[in-house]
LUMKEDO-324011 format. One line per 2 residues: number of its first residue (from 0); for each residue x, y, z of C-alpha. Coordinates in Angstrom, 3 decimals, padded with zeros to 6 digits. Each point is the difference from the previous one (the first is absolute). Example, Ala and Ser with C-alpha at 12.3 -4.5 7.8 and 13.67 -1.06 7.14 Angstrom:
% LUMKEDO-324011
0) 012.300,-004.500,007.800  001.370,003.440,-000.660
//
This chain:
% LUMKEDO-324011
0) 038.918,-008.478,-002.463  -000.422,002.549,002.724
2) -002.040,-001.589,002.520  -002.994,001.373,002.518
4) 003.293,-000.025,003.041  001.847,002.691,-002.352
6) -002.439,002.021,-000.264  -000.738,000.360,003.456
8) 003.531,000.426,000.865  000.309,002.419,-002.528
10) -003.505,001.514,-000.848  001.369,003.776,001.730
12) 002.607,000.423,-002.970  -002.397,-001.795,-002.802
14) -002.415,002.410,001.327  001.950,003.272,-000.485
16) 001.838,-001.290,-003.525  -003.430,-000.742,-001.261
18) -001.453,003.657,001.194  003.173,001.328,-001.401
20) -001.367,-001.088,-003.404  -003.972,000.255,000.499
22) -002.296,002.252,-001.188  -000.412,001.688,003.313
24) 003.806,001.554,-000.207  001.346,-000.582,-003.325
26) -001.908,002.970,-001.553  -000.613,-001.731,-003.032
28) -002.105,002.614,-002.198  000.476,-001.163,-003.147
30) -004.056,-000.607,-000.977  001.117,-002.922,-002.592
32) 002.034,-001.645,002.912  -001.363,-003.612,000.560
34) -001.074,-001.158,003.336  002.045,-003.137,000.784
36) -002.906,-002.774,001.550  000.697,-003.324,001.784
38) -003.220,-002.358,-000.070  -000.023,-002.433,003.299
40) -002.801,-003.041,000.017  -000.603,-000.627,-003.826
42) -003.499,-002.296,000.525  -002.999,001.233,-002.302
44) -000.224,003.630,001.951  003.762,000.527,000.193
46) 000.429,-000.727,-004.215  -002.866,001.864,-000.380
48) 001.222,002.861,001.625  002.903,-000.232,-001.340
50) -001.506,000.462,-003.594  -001.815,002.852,001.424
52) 003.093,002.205,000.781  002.152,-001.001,-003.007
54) -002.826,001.523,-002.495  001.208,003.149,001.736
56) 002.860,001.684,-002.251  001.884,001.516,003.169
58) 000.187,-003.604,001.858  002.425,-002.788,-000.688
60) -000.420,-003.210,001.520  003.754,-000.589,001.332
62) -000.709,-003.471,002.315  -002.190,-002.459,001.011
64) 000.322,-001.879,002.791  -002.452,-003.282,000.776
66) 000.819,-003.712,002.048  -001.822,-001.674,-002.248
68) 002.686,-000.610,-003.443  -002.889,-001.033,-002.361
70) -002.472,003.593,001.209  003.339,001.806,-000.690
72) 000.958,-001.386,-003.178  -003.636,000.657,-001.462
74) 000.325,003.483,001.049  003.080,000.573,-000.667
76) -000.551,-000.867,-004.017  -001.579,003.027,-000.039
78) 003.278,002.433,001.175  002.715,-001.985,-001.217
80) 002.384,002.635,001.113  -001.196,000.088,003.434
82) 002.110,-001.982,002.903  -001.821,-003.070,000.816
84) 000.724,-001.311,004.180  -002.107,-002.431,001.911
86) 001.274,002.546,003.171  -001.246,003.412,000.470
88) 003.422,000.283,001.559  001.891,000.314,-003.039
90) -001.254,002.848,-001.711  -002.298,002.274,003.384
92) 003.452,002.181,-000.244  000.845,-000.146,-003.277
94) 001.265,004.132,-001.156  -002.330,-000.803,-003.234
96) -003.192,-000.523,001.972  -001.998,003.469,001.015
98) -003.037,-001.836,000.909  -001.471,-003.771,000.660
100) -003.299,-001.333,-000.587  -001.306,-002.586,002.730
102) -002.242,-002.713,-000.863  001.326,-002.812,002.237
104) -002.648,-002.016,002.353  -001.003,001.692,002.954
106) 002.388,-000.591,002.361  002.604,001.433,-001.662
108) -001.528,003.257,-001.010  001.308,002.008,003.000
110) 003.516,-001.374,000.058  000.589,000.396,-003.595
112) -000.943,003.620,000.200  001.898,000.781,003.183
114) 002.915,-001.887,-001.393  -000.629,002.196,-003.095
116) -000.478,003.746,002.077  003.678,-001.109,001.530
118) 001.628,-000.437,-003.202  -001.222,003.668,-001.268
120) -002.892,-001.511,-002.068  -003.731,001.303,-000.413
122) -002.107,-002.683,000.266  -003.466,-001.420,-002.015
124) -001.202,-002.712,002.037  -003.389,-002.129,-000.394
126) -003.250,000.058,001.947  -000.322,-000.810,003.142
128) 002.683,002.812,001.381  001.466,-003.412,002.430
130) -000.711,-003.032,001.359  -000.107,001.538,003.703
132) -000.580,003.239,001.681  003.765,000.243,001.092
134) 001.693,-000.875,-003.278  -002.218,003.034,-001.085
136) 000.780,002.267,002.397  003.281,-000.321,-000.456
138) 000.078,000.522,-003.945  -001.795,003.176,000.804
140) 003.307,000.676,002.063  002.176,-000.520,-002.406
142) -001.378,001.705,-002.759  -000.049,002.803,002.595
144) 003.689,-000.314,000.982  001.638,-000.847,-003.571
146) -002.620,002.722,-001.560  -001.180,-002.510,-002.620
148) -003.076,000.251,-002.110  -002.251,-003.326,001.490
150) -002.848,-000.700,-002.508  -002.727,-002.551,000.836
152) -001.955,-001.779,-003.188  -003.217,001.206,001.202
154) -000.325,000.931,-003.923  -003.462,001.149,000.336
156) 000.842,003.440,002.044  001.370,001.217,-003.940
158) -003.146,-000.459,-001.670  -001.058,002.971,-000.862
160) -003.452,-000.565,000.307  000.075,-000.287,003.453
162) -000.294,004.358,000.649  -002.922,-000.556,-001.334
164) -001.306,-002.565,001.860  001.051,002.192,003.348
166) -002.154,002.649,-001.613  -002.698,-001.757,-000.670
168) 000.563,-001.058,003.912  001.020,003.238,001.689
170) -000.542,003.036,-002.030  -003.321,-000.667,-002.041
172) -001.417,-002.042,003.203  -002.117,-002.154,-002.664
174) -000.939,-002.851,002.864  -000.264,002.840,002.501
176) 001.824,-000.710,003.415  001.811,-003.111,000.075
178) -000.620,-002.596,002.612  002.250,-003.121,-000.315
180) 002.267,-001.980,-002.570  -000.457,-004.012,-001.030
182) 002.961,-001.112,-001.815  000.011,-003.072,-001.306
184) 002.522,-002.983,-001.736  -002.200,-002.989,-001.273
186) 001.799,-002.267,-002.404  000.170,-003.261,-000.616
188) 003.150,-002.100,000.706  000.852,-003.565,000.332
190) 001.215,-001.851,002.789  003.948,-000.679,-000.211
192) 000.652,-003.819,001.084  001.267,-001.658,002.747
194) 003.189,-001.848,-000.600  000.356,-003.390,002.371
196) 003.886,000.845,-000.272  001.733,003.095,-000.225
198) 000.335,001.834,-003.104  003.071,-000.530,-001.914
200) 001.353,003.151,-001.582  001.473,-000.085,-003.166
202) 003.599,000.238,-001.018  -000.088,003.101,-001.785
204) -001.355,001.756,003.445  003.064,001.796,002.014
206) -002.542,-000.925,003.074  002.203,001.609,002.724
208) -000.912,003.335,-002.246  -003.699,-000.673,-000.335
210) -000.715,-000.439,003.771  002.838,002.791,001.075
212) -000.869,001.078,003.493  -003.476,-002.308,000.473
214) 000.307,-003.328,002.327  000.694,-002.669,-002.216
216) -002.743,-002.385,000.345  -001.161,-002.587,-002.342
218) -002.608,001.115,-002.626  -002.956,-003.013,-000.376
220) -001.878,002.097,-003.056  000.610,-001.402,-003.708
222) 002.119,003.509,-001.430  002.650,002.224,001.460
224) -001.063,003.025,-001.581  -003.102,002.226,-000.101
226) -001.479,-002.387,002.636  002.204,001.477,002.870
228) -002.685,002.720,000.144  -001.726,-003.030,002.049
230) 002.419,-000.095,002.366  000.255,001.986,003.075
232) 003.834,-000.583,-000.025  000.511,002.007,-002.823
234) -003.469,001.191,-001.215  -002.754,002.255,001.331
236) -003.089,-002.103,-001.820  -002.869,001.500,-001.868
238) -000.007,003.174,002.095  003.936,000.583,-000.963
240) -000.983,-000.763,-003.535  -002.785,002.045,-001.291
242) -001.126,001.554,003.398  002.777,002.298,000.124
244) -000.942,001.239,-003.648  -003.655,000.225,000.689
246) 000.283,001.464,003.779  002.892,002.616,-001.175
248) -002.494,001.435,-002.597  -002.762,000.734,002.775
250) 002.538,001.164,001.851  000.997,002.607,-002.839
252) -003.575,000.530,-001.673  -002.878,-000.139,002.922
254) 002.433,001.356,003.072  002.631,002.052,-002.027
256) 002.733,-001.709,002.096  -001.026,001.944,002.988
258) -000.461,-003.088,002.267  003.795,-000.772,000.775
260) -000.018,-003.492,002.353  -003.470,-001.076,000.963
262) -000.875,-000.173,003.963  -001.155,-003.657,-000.174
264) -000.520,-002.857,-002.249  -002.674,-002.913,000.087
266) 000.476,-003.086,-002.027  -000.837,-003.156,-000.780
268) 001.713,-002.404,-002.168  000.162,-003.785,-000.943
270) 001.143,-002.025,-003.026  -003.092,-002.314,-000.499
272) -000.775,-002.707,-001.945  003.017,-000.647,-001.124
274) 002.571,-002.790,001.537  003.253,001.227,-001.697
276) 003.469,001.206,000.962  -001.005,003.772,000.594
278) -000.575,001.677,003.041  -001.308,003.466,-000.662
280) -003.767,001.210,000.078  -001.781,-000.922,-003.455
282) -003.752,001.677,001.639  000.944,003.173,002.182
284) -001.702,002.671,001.472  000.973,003.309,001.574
286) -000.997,003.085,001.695  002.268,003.395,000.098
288) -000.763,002.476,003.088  001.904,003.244,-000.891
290) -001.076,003.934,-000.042  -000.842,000.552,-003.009
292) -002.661,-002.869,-001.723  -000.411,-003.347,001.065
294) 000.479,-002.452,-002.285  -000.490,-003.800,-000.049
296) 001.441,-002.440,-002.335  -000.534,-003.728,-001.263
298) 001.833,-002.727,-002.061  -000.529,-002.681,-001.108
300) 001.855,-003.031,-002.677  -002.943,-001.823,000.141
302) -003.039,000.589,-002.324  -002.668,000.745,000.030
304) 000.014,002.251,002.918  -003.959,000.950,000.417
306) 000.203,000.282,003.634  002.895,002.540,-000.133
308) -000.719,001.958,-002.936  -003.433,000.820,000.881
310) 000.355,003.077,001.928  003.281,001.239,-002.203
312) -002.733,001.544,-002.405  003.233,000.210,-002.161
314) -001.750,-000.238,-003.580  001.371,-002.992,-001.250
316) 003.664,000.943,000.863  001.339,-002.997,001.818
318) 003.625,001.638,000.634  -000.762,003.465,000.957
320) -001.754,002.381,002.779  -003.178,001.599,000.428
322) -000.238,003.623,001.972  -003.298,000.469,001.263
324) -001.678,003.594,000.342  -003.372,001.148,001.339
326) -001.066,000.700,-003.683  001.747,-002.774,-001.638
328) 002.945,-002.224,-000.949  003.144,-000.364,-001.735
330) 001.493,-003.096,-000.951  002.540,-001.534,-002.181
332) 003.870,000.395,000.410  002.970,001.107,-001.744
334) -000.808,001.263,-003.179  -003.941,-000.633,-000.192
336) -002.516,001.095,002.128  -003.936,000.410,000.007
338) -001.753,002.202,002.274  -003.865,-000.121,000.810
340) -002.530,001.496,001.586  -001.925,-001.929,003.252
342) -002.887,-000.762,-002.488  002.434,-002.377,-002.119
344) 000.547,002.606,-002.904  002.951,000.691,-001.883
346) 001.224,003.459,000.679  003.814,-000.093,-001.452
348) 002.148,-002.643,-001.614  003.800,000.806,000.450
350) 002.579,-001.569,-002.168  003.654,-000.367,-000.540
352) 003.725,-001.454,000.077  000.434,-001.904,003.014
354) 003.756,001.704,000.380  002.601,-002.304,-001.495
356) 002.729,001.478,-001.744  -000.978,003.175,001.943
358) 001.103,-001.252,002.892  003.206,-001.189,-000.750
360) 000.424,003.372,-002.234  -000.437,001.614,003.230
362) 002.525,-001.456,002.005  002.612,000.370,-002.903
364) -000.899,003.808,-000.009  000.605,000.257,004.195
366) 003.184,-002.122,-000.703  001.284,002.658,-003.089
368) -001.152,003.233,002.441  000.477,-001.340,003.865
370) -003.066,001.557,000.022  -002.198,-002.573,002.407
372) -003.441,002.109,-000.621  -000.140,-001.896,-003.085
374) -000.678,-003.454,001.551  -003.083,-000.982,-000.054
376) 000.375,-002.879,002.319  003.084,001.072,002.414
378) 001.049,-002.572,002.383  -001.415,001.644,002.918
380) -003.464,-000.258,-001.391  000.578,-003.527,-001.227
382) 000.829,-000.668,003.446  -003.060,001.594,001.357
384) -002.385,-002.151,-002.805  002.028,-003.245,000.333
386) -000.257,000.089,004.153  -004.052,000.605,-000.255
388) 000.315,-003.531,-001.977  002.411,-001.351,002.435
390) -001.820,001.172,003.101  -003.116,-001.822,-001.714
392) 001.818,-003.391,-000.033  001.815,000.245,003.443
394) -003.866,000.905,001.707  -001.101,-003.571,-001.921
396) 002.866,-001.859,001.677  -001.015,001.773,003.141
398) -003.346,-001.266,-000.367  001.367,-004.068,-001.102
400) 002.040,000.371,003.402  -002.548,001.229,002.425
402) -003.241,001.596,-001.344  000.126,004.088,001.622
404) -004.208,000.210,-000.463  -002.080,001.458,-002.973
406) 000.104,003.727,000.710  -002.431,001.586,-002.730
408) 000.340,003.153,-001.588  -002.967,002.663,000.709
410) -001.794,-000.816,-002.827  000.100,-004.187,000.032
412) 002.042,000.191,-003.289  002.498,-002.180,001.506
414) -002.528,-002.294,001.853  -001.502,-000.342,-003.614
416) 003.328,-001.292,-001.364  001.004,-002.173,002.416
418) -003.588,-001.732,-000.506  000.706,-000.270,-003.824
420) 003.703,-001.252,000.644  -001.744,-002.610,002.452
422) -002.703,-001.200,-002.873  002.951,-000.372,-002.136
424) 001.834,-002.187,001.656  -003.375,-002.193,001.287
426) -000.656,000.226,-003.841  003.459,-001.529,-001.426
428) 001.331,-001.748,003.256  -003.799,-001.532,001.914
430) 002.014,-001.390,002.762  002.218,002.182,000.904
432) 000.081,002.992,002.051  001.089,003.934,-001.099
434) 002.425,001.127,001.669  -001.016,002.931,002.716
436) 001.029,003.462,-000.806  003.133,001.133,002.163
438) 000.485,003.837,000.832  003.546,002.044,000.514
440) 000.161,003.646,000.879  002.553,002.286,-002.135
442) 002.083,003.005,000.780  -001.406,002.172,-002.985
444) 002.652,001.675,-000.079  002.726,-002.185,-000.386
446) -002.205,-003.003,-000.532  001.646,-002.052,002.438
448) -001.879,-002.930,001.509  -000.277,000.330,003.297
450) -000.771,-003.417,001.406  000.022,-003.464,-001.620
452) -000.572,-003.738,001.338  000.784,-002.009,-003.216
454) 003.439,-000.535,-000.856  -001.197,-000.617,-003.495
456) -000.958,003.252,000.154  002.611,001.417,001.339
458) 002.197,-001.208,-003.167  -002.100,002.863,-001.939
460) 001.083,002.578,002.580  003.899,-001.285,000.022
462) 000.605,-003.338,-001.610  002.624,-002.642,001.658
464) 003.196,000.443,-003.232  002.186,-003.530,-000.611
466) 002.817,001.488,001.513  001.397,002.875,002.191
468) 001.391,000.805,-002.784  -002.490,000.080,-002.483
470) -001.800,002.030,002.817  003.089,002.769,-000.008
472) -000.517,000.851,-003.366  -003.593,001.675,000.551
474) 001.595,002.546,002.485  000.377,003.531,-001.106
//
């Protein structure tokens, strides 16, 4: 079995056999050639994805790699033909594989993509971009080095009913001006447990895989998988989850991805109510300074949400954004959208696909024509979305560790939220406090942080790795 130590020892000469074969050099023209895919993480979002590409007639699904044996056996039913591994190891440089697809837990997004860029591979790899702001940095350095096409599954950037939701924005001017963005994430989920002894991972799971370069610690939640997201040691929580989707499609739609990094974030975050295993914000709020629009943002797992939701004005559409004009707003997300005037009436109801099938269509195209115009969601920008989410969290740690002061924005949108967050918790959690908002101030141009007093905070910026090793393998 070639092991992770081979490939670092030997990751220069993988790296030039497998451009020697890519797409990028091998001038394959041939319009009927198939594009050889490797699928890594194989959970509900990695199968399905997987399904997604192999309805494509110029796509063959060539390997699948997964720790857990009974996720890859399922999946692998499916592409009986296709090499089976439990380590990405085995088949990242494999001559047959043009391209992989990424669905792992967060905390290996970034390494399985920079391992991929050195091995001469393009690269599909889940929402959020990484689980820190360095890891993501320095996949944006390696696509750049190795010239690989980096696509994140932002998946509503393809819909094409999005121009005309820009138009309706921009060029007709139908809510006149605009003034500031809400987006918003409230769904319901339930609390995870709270082991009294460490969980015991199954048999089947090649665990040393699963956790690659995170600490090893012991996991107190009832399931391995999905639940991670819960977990700052490998997940980002709710505003990793469905943030990044919601906050990347403002991003795209109400600011036409003019912002870059914002200047500074406010948040505030807790997990209330719940006593279980998970340590990540379940109610959050947030406030973006940047030069283009502010925008604020709330979550919450934990319905209803009355307090929160109140001054969204979002229509109904718990997961989405609302853009706010001086003659009106627009609010929905991804493919459906209403727009009104400030008296309440309907002026336009826009409707479409929300981009799957699309998106992956797109990437195949950059992959066939090294053409990188035709992602929609290039790694660069899926840094840029992912960090606004990241940035988010790391100002809530701030304000866990040492509250920086409530600084409101000009027109008390952000005072207003932080008082709705604060009747939230009173409202689910009477006898506890909300924890304060904390501040940090961003380089908007590279968005680096520049000054931090949490050290759980600091793990978002550049996370402590298992090993030196394990730490070696991000560099670029």
């Amino acid at each position: 079995m070639f092991n992770r130590r081979q490939f670092l020892a030997t990751s220069g000469a993988a790296a030039s056999l497998a451009l020697g074969t890519s797409w990028a050099t091998a001038q394959r023209t041939s319009p009927n050639e198939q594009i050889g895919l490797a699928v890594i993480g194989l959970g509900g979002r990695g199968s399905g994805l997987m399904n997604v590409f192999r309805r494509f007639s110029d796509v063959r699904i060539v390997a699948l790699a997964e720790p857990d044996q009974e996720r890859l056996a399922k999946a692998g039913k499916s592409v009986p033909d296709a090499v089976q591994t439990q380590d990405m190891m085995d088949i990242i440089d494999r001559p047959d594989v043009d391209a992989v697809v990424i669905a792992t837990s967060n905390h290996w997004h970034c390494l399985a993509a920079i391992r991929a860029c050195k091995a001469g591979k393009d690269v599909y790899v889940e929402k959020p971009l990484g689980h820190n702001l360095y890891e993501q940095e320095q996949l944006v350095k390696a696509a750049r080095k190795y010239d690989r096409m980096v696509q994140m599954g932002t998946q509503q950037r393809s819909s094409p009913i999005q121009a005309r939701a820009k138009q309706v924005l921009h060029q007709d001017k139908l809510i006149g001006d605009l003034q500031h963005v809400v987006v918003s994430r409230i769904g319901e989920r339930k609390p995870i447990g709270k082991r009294s002894e460490p969980l015991q991972v199954a048999s089947t799971v090649d665990y040393d895989q699963w956790i690659g370069p995170a600490p090893d610690q012991p996991i107190y939640r009832n399931n391995l998988q999905y639940d991670w997201h819960w977990d700052w040691n490998t997940g980002n929580g709710e505003m990793g989850n469905w943030g990044v989707h919601v906050l990347d499609d403002a991003l795209n739609v109400a600011m036409l991805d003019k912002a870059g990094f914002p200047s500074a974030v406010q948040s505030a975050g807790m997990r209330a109510e719940w006593d279980d295993a998970g340590n990540t914000p379940n109610t959050q709020v947030a406030y973006f300074e940047n030069s283009v629009l502010p925008m604020s943002m709330l979550l919450s797992n934990i319905v209803p949400a009355d307090p929160l939701v109140e001054g969204a004005h979002n229509d109904g559409f718990g997961t989405g954004y609302t853009v706010f004009g001086e003659g009106g707003r627009l609010c929905g997300s991804r493919g459906h959208w209403r727009v009104f005037d400030n008296d309440g009436k309907l002026i336009e109801e826009l409707k479409g696909p929300e981009g799957m099938g699309r998106h992956q269509r797109d990437f195949l195209d950059a992959v066939r024509t090294r053409d990188q115009s035709k992602l929609t969601a290039e790694v660069e920008r899926g840094h840029i979305s992912t960090a606004w989410c990241q940035l988010a969290s790391i100002a809530a740690l701030e304000g866990e560790a040492s509250s920086s002061g409530l600084q409101s924005d000009a027109a008390g949108r952000w005072s207003d939220l932080v008082e709705g967050y604060q009747e939230q918790i009173k409202n689910v959690s009477p006898n506890v406090t909300a924890t304060p908002p904390g501040r940090v101030e961003v380089d908007s141009k590279t968005g680096a942080v520049k000054q931090l007093t949490s050290e759980n905070a600091q793990q978002l910026v550049h996370r402590t790795y298992r090993t030196s090793e394990w730490a070696a393998e991000f560099e670029v």
